[in-house]
N, C-alpha and C positions, 0 to 999 in steps of 0.2 A: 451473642449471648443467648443460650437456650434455659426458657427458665420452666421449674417441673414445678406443678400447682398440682395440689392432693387433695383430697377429702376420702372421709369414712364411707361415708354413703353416697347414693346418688344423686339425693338431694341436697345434697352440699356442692355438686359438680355440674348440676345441671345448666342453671343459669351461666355460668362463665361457659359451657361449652356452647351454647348458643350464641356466641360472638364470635366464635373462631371462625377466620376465613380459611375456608376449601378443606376443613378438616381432613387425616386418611386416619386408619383404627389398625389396629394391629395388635395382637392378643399375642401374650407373654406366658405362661403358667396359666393361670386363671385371670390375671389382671389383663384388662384390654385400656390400651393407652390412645390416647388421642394429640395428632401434632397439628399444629395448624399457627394463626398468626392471630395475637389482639393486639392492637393499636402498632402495627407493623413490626412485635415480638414475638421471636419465635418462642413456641408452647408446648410445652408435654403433660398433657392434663390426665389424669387419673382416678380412679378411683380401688383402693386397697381393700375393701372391709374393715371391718371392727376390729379393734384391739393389737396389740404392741406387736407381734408374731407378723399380723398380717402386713400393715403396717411398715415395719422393716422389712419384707421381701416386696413388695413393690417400689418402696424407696429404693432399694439394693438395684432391683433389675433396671429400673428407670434409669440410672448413675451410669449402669456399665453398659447397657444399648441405645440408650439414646443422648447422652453426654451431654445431663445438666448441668448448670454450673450456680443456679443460684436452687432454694427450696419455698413455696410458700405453700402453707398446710392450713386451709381454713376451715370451718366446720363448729362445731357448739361442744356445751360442754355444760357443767356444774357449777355454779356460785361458790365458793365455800366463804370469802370474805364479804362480812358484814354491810359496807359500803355498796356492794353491788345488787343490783335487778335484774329480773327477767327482760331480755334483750341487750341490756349493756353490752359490751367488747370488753377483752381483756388482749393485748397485746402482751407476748410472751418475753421475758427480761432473759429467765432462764428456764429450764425445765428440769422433773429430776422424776426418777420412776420409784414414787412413791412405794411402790408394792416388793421392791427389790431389797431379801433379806438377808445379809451373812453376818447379821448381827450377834451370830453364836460365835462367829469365829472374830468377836471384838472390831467389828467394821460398822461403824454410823448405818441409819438405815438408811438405805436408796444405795449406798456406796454400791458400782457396779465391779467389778472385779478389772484390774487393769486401768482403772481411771484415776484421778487425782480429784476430783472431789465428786459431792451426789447431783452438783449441779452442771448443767450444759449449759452456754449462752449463747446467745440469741446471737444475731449479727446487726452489729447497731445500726448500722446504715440503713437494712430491711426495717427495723423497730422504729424505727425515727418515720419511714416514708409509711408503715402502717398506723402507726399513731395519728399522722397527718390525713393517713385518706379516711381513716375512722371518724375523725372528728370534724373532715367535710361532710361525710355521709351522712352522720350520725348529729353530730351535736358536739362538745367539747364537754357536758356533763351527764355523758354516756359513755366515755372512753378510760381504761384504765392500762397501765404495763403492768405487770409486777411477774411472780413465778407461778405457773401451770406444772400442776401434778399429775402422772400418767401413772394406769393402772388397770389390768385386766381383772376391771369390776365398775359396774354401774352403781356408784354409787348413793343408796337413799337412803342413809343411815345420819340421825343428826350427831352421834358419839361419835361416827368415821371422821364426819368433815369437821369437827372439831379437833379431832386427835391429828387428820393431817395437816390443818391449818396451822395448828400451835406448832408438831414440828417442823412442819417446811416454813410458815411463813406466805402458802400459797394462797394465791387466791381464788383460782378455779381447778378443779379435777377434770381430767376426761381421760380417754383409753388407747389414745394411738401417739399424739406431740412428742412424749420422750422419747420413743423408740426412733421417731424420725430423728429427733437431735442427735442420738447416740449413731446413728448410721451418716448423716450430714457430719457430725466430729470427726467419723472414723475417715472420711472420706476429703476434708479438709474442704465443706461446701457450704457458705454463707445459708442460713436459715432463718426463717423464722414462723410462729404459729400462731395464727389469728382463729379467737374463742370468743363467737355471742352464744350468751348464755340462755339454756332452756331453761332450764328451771336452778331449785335452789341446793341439790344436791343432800334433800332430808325428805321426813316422812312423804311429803308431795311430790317426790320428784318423781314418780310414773307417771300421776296426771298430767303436771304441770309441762314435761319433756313432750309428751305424745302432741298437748295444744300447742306450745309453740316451738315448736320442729323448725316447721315450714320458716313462719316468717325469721327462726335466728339464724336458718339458713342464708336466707335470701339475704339478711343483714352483712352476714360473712362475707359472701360471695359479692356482693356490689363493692365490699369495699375493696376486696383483690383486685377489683377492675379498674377501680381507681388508682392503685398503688402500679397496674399496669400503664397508666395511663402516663405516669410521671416518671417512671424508670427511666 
């Protein structure tokens, strides 16, 4: 089994690629991938850029060169639910891209053209062992599932995250997880997408994202390695 681990940034990929043994690199487009072994799995570690575009061509190209078969996409994101804090987890149920509009042409919003509904789901078996490594890592009242909203927009608007909360029901936003779902659905490839949160997704969230980056990073990333560990 080869499994493809993402992130936005580099510091969402750092820490896990410092565990790969005998890594090689190899540059695709713009995306340079990295294979190697954790905990004696083979790895196709990545990093995409920002947002849903980029996002899907690195998922894309990873699938058809180097023949992933599972997806984990960790990385941070926005609060929008009440219950959650800065650092928390949010393990992905389902995802749906918030920003996606043919609402004129009488289609729900997120509806993508070609799909059957606004939601992608998760792969339970991936959500159940990220659940489990989250709340070794983390604590058990640190840990949330529910539905993550993607959107090519950072959002620090408290009107936004209230208007996408009420209609998705979500509980955190961020800019790349649905794009991955919707390319992992199209491709019939088990996913899932692990979210600790920067900040709260309103007026604070430039300060808030900038200070704790780093550690929600790191939060993400140790728990990928434990969900490697148990695979």
């Amino acid at each position: 089994m080869k499994i493809g681990i993402i992130g936005a940034m580099d510091s969402e990929i750092n820490l896990i690629k410092n565990f790969m043994t005998n890594p090689t690199e190899k540059t695709i487009g713009r995306v340079t991938f990295y294979e190697g072994k954790i905990f004696d799995k083979d790895i196709v570690l990545f990093r995409t850029g920002v947002g849903k575009v980029n996002a899907a061509i690195g998922c894309t190209i990873a699938i058809e060169n180097f023949g992933i078969e599972k997806i984990i996409f960790t990385g941070i994101a926005g609060a929008i639910n009440n219950k959650l804090n800065i650092l928390d987890i949010v393990v992905s149920e389902k995802l749906v891209q918030h920003d996606f509009d043919l609402t004129g042409f009488g289609c729900p919003l997120g509806l993508i053209d070609g799909e059957d509904s606004v939601f992608f789901d998760a792969d339970k078996t991936l959500v159940e062992l990220s659940k489990n490594a989250a709340i070794k890592v983390l604590g058990d009242d640190k840990v949330y599932t529910g539905i993550i909203a993607t959107g090519d927009q950072f959002i620090a608007d408290k009107n936004k995250v209230q208007n996408i909360g009420s209609i998705f029901d979500a509980f955190a936003v961020e800019m790349e997880g649905g794009a991955v779902a919707q390319v992992a659905s199209h491709f019939n490839i088990p996913f899932v997408v692990i979210r600790a949160m920067s900040d709260k997704a309103d007026g604070s969230a430039h300060m808030n994202y900038e200070e704790f980056k780093p550690l929600a990073s790191d939060h993400s990333a140790k728990i990928v390695l434990e969900i490697l560990n148990n695979l």
